[in-house]
N, CA, C and O atoms as a Maestro MAE file, in Angstrom:
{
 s_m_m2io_version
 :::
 2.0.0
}

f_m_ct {
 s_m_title
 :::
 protein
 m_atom[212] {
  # First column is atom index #
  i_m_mmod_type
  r_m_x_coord
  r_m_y_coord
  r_m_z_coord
  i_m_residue_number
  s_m_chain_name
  s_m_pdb_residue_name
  s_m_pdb_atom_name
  i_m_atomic_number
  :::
  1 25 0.845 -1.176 0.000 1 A "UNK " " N  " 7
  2 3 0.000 0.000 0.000 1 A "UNK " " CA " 6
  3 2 0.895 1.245 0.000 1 A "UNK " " C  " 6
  4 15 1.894 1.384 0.705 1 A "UNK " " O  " 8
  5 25 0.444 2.067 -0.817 2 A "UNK " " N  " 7
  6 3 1.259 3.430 -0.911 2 A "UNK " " CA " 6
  7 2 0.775 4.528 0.036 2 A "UNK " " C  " 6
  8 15 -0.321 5.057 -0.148 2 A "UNK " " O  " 8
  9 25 1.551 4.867 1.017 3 A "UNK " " N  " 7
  10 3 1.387 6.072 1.896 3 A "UNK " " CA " 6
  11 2 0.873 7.283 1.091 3 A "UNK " " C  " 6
  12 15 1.297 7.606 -0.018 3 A "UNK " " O  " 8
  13 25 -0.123 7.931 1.810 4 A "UNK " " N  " 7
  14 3 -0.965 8.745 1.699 4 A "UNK " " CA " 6
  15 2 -0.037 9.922 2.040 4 A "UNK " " C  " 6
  16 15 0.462 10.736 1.263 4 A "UNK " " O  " 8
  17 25 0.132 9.795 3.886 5 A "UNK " " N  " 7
  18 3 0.780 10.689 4.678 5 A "UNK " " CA " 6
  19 2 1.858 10.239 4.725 5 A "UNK " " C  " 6
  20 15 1.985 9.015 4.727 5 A "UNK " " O  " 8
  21 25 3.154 11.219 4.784 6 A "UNK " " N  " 7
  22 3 4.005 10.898 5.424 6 A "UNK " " CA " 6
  23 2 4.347 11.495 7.243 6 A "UNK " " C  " 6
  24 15 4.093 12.692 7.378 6 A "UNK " " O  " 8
  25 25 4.689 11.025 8.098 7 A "UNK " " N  " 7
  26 3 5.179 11.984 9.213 7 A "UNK " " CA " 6
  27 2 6.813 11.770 9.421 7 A "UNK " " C  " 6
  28 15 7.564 10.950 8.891 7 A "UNK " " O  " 8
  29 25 7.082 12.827 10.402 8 A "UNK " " N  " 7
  30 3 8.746 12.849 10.683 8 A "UNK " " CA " 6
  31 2 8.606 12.889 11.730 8 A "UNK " " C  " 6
  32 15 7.792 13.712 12.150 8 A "UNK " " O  " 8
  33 25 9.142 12.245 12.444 9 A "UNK " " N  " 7
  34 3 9.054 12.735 14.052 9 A "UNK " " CA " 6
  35 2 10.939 12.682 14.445 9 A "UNK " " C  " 6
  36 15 11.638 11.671 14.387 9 A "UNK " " O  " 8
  37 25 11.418 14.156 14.851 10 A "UNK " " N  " 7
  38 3 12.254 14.141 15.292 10 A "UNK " " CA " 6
  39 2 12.921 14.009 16.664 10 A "UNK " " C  " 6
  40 15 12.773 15.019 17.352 10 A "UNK " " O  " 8
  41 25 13.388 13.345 17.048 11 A "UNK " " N  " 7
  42 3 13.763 12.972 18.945 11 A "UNK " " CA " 6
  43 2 15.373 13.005 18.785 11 A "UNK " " C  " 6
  44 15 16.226 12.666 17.964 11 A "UNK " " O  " 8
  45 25 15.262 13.759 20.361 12 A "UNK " " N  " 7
  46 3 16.907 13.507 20.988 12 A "UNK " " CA " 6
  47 2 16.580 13.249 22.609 12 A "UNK " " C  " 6
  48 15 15.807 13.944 23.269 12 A "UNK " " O  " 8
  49 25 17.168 12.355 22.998 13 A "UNK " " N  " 7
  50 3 16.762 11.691 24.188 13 A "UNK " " CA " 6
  51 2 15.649 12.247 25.223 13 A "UNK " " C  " 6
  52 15 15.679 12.800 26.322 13 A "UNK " " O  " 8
  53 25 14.513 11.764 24.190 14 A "UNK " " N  " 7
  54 3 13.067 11.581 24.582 14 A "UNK " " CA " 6
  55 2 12.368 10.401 24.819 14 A "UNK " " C  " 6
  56 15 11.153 10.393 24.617 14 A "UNK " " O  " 8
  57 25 13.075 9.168 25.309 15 A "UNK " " N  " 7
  58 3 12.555 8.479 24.954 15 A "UNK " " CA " 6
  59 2 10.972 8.207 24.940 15 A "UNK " " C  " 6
  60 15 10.404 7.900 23.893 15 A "UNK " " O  " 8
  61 25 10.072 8.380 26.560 16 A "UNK " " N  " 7
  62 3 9.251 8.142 26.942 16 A "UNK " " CA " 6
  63 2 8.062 9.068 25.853 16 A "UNK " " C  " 6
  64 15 6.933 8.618 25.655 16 A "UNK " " O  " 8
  65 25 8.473 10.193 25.321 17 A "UNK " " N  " 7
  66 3 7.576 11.531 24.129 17 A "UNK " " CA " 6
  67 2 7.715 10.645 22.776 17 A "UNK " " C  " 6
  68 15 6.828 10.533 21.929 17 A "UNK " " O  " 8
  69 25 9.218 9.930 22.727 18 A "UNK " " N  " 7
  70 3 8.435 9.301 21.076 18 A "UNK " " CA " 6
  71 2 7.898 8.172 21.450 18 A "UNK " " C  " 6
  72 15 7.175 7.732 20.556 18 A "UNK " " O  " 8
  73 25 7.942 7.317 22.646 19 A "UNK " " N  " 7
  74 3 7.705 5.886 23.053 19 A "UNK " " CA " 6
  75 2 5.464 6.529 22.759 19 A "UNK " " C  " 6
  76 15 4.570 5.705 22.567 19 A "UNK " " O  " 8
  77 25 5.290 7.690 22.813 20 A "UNK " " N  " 7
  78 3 4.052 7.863 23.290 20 A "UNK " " CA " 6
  79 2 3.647 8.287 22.037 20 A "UNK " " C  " 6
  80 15 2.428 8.270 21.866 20 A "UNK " " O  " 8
  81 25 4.467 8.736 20.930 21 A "UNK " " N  " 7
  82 3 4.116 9.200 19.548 21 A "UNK " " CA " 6
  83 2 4.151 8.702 18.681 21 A "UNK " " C  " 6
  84 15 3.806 9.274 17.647 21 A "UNK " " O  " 8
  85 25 4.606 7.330 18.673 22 A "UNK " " N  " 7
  86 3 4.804 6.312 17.742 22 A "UNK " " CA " 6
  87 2 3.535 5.234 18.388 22 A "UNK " " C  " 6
  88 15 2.926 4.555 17.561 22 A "UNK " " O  " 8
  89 25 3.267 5.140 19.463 23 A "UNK " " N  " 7
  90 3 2.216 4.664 19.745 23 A "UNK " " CA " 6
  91 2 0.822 4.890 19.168 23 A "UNK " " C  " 6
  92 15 0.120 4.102 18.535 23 A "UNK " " O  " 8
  93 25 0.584 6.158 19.536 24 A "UNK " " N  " 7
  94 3 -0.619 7.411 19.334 24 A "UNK " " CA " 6
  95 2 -0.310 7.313 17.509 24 A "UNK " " C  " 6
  96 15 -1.302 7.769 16.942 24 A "UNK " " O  " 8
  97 25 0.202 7.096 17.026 25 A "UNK " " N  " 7
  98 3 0.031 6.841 15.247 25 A "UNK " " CA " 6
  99 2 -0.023 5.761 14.923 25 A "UNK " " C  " 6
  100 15 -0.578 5.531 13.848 25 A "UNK " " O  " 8
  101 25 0.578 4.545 15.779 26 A "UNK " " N  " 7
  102 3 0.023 4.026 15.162 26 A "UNK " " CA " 6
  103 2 -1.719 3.170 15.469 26 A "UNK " " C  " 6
  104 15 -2.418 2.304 14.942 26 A "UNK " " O  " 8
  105 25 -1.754 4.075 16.622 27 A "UNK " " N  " 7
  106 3 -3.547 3.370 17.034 27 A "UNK " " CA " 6
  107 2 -4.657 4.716 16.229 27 A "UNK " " C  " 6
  108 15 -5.709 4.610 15.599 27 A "UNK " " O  " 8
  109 25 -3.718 6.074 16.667 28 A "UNK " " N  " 7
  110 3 -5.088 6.557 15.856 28 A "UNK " " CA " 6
  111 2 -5.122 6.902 13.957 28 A "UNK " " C  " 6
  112 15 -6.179 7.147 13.375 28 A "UNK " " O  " 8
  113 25 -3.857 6.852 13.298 29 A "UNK " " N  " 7
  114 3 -3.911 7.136 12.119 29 A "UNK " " CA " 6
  115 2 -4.851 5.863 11.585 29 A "UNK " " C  " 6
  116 15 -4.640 4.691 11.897 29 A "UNK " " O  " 8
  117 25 -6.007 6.361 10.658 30 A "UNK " " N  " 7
  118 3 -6.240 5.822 9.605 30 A "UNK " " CA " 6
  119 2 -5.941 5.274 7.749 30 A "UNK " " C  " 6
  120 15 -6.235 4.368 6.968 30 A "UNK " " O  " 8
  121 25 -5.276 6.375 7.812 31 A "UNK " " N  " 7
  122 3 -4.799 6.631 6.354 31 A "UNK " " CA " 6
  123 2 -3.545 5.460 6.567 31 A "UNK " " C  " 6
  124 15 -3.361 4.883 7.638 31 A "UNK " " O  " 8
  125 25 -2.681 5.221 5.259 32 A "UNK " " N  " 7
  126 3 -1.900 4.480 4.549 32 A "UNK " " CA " 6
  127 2 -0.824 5.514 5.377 32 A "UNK " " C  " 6
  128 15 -1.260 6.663 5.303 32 A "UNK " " O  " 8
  129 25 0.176 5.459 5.977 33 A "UNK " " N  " 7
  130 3 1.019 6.465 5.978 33 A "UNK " " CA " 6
  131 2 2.228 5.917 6.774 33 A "UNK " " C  " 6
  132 15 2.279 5.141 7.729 33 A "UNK " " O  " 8
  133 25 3.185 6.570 6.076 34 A "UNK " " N  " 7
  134 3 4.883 6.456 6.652 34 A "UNK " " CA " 6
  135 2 5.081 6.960 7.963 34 A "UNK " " C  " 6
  136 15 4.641 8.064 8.283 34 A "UNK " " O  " 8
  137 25 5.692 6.252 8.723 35 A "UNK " " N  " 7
  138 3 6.330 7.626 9.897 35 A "UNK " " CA " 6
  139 2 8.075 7.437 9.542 35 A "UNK " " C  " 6
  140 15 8.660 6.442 9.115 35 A "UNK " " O  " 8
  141 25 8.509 8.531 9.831 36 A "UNK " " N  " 7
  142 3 10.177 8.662 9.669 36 A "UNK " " CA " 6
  143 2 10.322 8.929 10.672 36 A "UNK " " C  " 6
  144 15 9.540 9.724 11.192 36 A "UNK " " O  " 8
  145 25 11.668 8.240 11.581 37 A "UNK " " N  " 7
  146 3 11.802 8.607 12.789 37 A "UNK " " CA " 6
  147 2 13.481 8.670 12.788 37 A "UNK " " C  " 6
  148 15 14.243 7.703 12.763 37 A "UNK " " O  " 8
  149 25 13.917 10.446 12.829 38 A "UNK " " N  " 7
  150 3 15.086 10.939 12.741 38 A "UNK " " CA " 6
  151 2 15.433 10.950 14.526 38 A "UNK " " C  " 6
  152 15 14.682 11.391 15.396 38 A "UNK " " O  " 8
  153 25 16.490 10.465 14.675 39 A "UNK " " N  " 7
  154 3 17.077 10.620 15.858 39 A "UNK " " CA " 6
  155 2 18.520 11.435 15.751 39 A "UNK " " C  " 6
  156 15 19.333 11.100 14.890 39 A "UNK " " O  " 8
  157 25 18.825 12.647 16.776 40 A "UNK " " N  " 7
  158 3 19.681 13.142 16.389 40 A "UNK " " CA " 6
  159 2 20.564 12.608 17.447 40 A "UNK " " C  " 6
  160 15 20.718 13.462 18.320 40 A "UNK " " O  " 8
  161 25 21.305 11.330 17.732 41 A "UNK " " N  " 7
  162 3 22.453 11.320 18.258 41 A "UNK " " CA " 6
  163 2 21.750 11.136 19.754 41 A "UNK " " C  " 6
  164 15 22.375 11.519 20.743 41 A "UNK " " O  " 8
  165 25 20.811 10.711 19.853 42 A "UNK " " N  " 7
  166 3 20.154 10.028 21.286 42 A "UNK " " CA " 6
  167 2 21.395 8.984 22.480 42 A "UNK " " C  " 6
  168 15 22.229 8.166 22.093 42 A "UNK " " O  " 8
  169 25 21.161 9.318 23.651 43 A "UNK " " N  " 7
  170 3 21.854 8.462 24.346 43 A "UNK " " CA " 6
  171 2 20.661 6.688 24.405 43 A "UNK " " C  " 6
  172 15 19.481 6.668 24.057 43 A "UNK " " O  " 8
  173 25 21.409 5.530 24.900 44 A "UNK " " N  " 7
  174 3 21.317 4.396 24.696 44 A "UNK " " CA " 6
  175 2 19.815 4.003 24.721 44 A "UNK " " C  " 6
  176 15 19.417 3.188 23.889 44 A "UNK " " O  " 8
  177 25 18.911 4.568 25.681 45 A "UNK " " N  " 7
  178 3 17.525 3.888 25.996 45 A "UNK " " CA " 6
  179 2 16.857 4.105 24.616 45 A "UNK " " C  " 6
  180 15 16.485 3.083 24.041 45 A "UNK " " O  " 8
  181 25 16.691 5.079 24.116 46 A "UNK " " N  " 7
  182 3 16.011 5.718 23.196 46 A "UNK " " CA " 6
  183 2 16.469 4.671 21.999 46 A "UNK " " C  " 6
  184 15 15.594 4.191 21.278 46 A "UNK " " O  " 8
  185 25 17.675 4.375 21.831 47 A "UNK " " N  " 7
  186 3 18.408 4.190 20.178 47 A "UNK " " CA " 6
  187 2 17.812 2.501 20.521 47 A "UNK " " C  " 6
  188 15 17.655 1.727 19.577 47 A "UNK " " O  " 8
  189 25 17.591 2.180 21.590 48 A "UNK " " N  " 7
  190 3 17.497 0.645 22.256 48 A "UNK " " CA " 6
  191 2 16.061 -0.077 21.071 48 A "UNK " " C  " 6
  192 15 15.877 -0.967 20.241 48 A "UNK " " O  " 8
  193 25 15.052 1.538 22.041 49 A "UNK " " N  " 7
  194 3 14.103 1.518 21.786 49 A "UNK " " CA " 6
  195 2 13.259 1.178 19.928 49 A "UNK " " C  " 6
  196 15 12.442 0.404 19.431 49 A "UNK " " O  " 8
  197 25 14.209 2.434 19.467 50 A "UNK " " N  " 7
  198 3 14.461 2.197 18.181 50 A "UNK " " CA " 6
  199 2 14.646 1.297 17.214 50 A "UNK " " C  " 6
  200 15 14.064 1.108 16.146 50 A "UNK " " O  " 8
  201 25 15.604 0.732 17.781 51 A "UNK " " N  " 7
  202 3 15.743 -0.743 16.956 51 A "UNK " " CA " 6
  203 2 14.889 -1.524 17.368 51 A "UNK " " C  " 6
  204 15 15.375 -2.577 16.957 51 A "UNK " " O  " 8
  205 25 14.008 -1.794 17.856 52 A "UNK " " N  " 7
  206 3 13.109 -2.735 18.364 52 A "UNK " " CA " 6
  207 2 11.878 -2.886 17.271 52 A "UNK " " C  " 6
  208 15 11.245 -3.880 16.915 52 A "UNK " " O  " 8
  209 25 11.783 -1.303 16.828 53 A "UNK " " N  " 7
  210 3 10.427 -1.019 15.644 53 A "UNK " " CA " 6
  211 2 10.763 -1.943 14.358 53 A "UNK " " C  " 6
  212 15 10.005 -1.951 13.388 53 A "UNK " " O  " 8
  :::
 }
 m_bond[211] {
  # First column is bond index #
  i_m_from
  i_m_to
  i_m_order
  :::
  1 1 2 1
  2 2 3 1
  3 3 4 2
  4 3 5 1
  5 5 6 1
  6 6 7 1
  7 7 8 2
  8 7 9 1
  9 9 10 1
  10 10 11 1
  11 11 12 2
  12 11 13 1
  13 13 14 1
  14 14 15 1
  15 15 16 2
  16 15 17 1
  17 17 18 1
  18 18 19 1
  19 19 20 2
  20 19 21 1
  21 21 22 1
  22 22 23 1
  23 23 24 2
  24 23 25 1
  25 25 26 1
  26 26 27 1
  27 27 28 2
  28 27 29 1
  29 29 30 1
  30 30 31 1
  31 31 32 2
  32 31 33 1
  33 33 34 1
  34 34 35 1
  35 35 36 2
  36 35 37 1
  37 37 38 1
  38 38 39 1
  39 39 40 2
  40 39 41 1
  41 41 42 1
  42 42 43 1
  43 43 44 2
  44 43 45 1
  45 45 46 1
  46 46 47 1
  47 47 48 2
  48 47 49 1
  49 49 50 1
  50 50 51 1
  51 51 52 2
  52 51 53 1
  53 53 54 1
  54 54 55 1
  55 55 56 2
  56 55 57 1
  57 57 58 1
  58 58 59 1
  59 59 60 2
  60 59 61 1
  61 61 62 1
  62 62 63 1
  63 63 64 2
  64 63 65 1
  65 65 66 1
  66 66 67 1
  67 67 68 2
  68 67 69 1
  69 69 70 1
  70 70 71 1
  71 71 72 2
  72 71 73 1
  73 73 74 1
  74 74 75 1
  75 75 76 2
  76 75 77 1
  77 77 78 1
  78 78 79 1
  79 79 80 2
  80 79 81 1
  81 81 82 1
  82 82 83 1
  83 83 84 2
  84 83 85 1
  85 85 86 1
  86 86 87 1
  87 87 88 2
  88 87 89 1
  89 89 90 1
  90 90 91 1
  91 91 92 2
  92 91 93 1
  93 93 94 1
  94 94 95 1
  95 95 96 2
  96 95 97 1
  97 97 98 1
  98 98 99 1
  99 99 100 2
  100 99 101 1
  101 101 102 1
  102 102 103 1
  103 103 104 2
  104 103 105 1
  105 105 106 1
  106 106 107 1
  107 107 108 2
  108 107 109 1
  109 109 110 1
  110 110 111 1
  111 111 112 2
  112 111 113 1
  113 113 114 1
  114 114 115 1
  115 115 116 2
  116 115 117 1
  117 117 118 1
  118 118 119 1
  119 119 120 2
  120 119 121 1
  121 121 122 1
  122 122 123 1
  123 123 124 2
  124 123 125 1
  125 125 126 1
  126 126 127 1
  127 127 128 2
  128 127 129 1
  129 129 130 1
  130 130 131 1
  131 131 132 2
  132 131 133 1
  133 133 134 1
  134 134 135 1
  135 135 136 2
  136 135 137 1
  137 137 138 1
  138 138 139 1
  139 139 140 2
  140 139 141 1
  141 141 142 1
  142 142 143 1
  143 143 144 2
  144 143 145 1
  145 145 146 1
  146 146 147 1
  147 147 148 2
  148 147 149 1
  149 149 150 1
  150 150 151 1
  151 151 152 2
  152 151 153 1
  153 153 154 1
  154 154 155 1
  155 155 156 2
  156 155 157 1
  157 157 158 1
  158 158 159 1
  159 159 160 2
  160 159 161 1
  161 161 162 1
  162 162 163 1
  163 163 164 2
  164 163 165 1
  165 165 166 1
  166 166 167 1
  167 167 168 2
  168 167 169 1
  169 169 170 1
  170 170 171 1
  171 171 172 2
  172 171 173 1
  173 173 174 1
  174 174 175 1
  175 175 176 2
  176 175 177 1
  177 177 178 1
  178 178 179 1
  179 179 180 2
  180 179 181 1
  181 181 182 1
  182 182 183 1
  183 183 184 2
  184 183 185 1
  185 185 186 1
  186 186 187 1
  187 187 188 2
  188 187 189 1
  189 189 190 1
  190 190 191 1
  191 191 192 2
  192 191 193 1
  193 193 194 1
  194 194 195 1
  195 195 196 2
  196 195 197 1
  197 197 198 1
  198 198 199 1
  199 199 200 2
  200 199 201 1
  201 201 202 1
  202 202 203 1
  203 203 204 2
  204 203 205 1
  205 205 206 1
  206 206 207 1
  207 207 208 2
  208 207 209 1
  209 209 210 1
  210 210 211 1
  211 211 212 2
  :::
 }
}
């Protein structure tokens, strides 16, 4: 399926704000859509987190 939307969500050791924004898209988006998730140089929990998606 081809994304409609795209989003970006940018984080630097946030983990628990993107742990809650990557959640929240993917329960409430409807549409077909990408998320991009730029990390600028996060310490370990966050980058942990990351690779897990």
């Amino acid at each position: 399926m081809i994304p409609v939307v795209s989003l970006v969500l940018l984080t630097w050791n946030a983990l628990e704000y993107t742990r809650i924004t990557i959640e929240s898209v993917r329960r409430f988006t409807k549409l077909p859509c990408e998320l991009v998730v730029v990390d600028n140089g996060s310490e370990a929990p966050t980058v942990e987190y990351l690779r897990t998606l």
